[in-house]
C-alpha positions in Angstrom: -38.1 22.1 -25.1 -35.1 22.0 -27.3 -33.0 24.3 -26.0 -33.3 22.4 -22.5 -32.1 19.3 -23.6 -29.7 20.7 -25.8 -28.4 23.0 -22.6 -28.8 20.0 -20.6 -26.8 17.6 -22.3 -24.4 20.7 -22.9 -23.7 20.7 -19.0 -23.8 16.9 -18.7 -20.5 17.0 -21.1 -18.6 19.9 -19.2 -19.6 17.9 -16.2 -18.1 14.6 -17.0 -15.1 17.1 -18.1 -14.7 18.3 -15.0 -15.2 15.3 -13.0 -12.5 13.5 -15.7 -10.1 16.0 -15.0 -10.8 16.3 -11.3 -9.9 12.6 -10.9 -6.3 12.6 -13.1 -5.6 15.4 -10.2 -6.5 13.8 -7.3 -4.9 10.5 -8.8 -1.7 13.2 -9.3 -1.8 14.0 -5.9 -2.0 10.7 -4.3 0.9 9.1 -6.1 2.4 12.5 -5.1 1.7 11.8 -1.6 2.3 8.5 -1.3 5.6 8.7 -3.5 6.8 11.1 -0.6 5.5 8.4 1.9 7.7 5.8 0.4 10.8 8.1 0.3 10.4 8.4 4.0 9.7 5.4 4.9 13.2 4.3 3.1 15.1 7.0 4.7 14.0 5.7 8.6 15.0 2.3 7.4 18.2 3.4 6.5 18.7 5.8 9.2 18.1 2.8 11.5 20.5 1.0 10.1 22.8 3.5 11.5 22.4 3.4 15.5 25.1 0.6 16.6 27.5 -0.4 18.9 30.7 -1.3 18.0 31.6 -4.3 20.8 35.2 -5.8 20.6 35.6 -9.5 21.3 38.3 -11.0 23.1 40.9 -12.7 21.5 41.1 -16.2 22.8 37.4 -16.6 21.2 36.8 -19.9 18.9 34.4 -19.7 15.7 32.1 -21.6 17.7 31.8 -19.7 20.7 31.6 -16.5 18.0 28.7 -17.5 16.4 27.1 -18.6 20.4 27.2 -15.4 21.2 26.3 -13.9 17.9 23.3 -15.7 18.5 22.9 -14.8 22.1 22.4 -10.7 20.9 20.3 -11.9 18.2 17.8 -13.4 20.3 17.4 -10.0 22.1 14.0 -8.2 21.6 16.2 -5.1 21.6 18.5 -6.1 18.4 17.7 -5.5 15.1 20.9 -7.1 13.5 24.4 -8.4 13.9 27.4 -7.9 11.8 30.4 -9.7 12.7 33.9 -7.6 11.2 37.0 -9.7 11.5 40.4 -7.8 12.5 41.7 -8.5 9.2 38.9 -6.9 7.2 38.9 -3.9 10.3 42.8 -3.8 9.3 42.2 -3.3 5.7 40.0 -0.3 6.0 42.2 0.9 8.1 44.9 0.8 6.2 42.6 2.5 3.1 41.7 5.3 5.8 45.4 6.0 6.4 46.8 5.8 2.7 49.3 3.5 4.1 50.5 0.3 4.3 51.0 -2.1 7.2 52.6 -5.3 7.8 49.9 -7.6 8.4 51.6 -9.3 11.6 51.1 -5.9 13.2 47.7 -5.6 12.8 46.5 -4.6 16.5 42.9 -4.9 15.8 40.5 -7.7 17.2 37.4 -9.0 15.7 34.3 -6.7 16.3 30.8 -7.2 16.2 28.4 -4.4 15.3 25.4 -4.7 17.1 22.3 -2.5 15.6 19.4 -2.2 17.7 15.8 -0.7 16.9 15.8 2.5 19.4 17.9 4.6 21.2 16.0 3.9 24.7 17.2 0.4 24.1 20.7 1.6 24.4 21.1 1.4 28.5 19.6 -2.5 28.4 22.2 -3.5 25.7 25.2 -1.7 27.6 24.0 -4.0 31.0 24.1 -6.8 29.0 27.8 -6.1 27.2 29.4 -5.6 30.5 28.1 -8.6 31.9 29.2 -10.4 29.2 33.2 -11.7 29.4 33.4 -12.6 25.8 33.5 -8.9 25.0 36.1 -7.1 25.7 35.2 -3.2 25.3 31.9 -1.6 23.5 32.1 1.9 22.3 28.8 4.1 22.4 28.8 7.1 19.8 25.8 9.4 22.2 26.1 12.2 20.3 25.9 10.8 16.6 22.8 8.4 18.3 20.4 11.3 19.2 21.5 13.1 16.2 20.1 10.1 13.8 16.7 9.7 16.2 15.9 13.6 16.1 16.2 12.9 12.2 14.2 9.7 12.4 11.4 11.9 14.2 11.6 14.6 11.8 10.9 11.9 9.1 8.1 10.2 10.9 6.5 13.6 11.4 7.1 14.2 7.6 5.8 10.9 7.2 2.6 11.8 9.4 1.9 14.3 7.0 1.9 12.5 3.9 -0.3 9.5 5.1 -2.8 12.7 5.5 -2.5 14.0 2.6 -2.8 10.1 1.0 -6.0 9.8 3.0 -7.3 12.9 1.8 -6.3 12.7 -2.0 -8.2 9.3 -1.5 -11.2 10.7 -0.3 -11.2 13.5 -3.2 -11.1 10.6 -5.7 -13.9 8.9 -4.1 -16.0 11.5 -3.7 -15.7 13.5 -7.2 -16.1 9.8 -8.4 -19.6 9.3 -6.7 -20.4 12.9 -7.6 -20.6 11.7 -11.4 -22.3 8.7 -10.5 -24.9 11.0 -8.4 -25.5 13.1 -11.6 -25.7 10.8 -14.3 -28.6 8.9 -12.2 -30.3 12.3 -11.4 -30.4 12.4 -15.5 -31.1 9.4 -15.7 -34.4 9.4 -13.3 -35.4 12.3 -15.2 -35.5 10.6 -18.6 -37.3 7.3 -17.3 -38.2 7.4 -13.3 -39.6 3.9 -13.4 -36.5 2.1 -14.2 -34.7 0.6 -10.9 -31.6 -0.2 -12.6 -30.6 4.4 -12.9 -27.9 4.3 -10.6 -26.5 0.9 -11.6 -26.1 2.7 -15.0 -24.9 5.8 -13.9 -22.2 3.8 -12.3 -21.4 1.4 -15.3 -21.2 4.7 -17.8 -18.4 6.0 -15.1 -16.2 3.1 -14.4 -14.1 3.3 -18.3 -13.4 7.4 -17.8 -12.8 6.8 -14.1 -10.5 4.0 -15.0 -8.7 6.0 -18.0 -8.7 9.0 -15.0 -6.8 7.4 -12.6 -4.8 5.5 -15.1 -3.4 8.8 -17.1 -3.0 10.9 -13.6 -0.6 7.8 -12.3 1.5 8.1 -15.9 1.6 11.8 -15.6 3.3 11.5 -11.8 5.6 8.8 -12.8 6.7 11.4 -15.9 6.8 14.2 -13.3 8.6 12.1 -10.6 11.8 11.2 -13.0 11.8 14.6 -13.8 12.0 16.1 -10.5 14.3 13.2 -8.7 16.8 14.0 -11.4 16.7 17.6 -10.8 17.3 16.6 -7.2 19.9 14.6 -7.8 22.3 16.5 -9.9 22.1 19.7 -7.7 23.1 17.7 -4.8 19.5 18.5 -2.8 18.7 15.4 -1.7 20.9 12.1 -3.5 19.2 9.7 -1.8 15.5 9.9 -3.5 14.2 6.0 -4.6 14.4 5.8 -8.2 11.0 4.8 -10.9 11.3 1.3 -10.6 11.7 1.0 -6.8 8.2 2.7 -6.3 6.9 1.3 -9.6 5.0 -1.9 -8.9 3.8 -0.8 -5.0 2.4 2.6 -6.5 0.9 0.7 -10.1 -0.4 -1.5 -7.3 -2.5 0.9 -5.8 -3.8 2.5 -8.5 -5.1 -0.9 -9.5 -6.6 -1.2 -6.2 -8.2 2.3 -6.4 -9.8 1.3 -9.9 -10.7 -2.5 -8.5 -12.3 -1.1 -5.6 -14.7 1.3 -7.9 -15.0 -1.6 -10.5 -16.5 -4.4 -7.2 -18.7 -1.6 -5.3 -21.6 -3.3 -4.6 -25.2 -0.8 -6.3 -28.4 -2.7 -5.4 -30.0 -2.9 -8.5 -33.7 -2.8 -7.3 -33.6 0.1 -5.6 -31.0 1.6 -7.0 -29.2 2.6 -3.8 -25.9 1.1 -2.5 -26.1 -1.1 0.3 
């Protein structure tokens, strides 16, 4: 009778071991996942920021009727933002480009406005409405550098694809090694006293501090791992552009504080001793 309890309570421990463990690496490989996520995200943003067209103004234009028709392509569905560039500030960076300088009076350069829009199907509509539209003088169209950002931006979102899967599925590992231990504590606990309705409700309760420390420790671990590996990154020119701690900091210690809130507030009936 001994030696069953004592084996029992034996493979209780290495259980909660395991299930400890198995939670820091699933809580690994979700902030893994969803680390990569935000990384992609960023770099669509920023690749978006990219697809413009660079529409020259005419010259007889005042402030006012600027900022009209500033406002006119803002109020398209198809445009994303607006930056007006003076000829002066165009004339600069021209002059920076060159490694020369130029008199100012003979700066041939008009005021520009570059118009961003959200996709490159919304290109066509946007170059109907700059030819109908006197106040600009010329638009130039870069075609080739356009498709060559959206095949990148749908590389990422495939990329991206993948690691909202593997998110999803670090997610459900956590959940279910999590209700694994609370599974076998109440089996153990039915055991020693079947007649008590609350088994499950403690099996849960003796669960939520390791599953909290779990989650915790495997979210400290990534965070040491991720400035570790965005550094490597960084100085051997792989990729430069990688988000640094602090950017994915408070949305990813966010979610792990959801993750633990969520197993802290799931509802156990404590009569039966079955969730509802």
């Amino acid at each position: 009778m001994f030696n069953i309890k004592n084996t029992r309570e034996i493979n209780h421990f290495t259980g909660i071991r395991r299930g400890f463990l198995g939670v820091i690496v699933a809580a690994f490989i979700f902030n893994m996942f969803f680390a990569g996520f935000l990384n992609i995200t960023s770099q669509v943003k920023e690749f978006k920021n990219k697809n413009f067209i660079m529409a020259e103004l005419q010259s007889r234009l005042s402030q006012a009727e600027k900022e009209e028709l500033e406002e006119k392509f803002l109020n398209l569905k198809e445009v994303q933002k607006i930056t007006y560039v003076d000829s002066y500030t165009s004339f600069q960076d021209l002059q920076k480009n060159l490694g020369i300088v130029i008199p100012r009076g003979e700066n041939p350069l008009p005021d520009t406005f570059r118009i961003y829009f959200k996709n490159a199907k919304d290109v066509e509509k946007l170059q109907a409405v700059l030819e109908e539209t006197q106040e600009i003088k010329e638009f130039f169209i870069d075609g080739i550098y356009i498709s060559e950002i959206n095949s990148r931006v749908r590389i990422l979102n495939l990329f991206g694809l993948i690691f909202m899967c593997g998110m999803v599925c670090s997610l459900f590992m956590i959940n279910s090694i999590f209700m694994f231990q609370i599974e076998n504590d109440y089996l153990l606990n039915y055991i020693g006293d079947s007649t008590n309705s609350r088994n499950r409700l403690k099996a849960k309760n003796v669960n939520l501090l390791p599953f909290t420390v779990a989650v915790s420790l495997g979210l400290f671990l990534f965070f040491n791992f991720y400035v570790t590996v965005r550094k490597a990154l960084i100085q051997g020119a792989v990729f430069t552009d990688v988000l640094s701690l602090m950017q994915i900091f408070y949305i990813q210690t966010g979610a792990a504080l959801l993750i633990i809130l969520l197993a802290w507030f799931m509802p156990v009936n404590k009569k039966t001793g079955e969730r509802k």
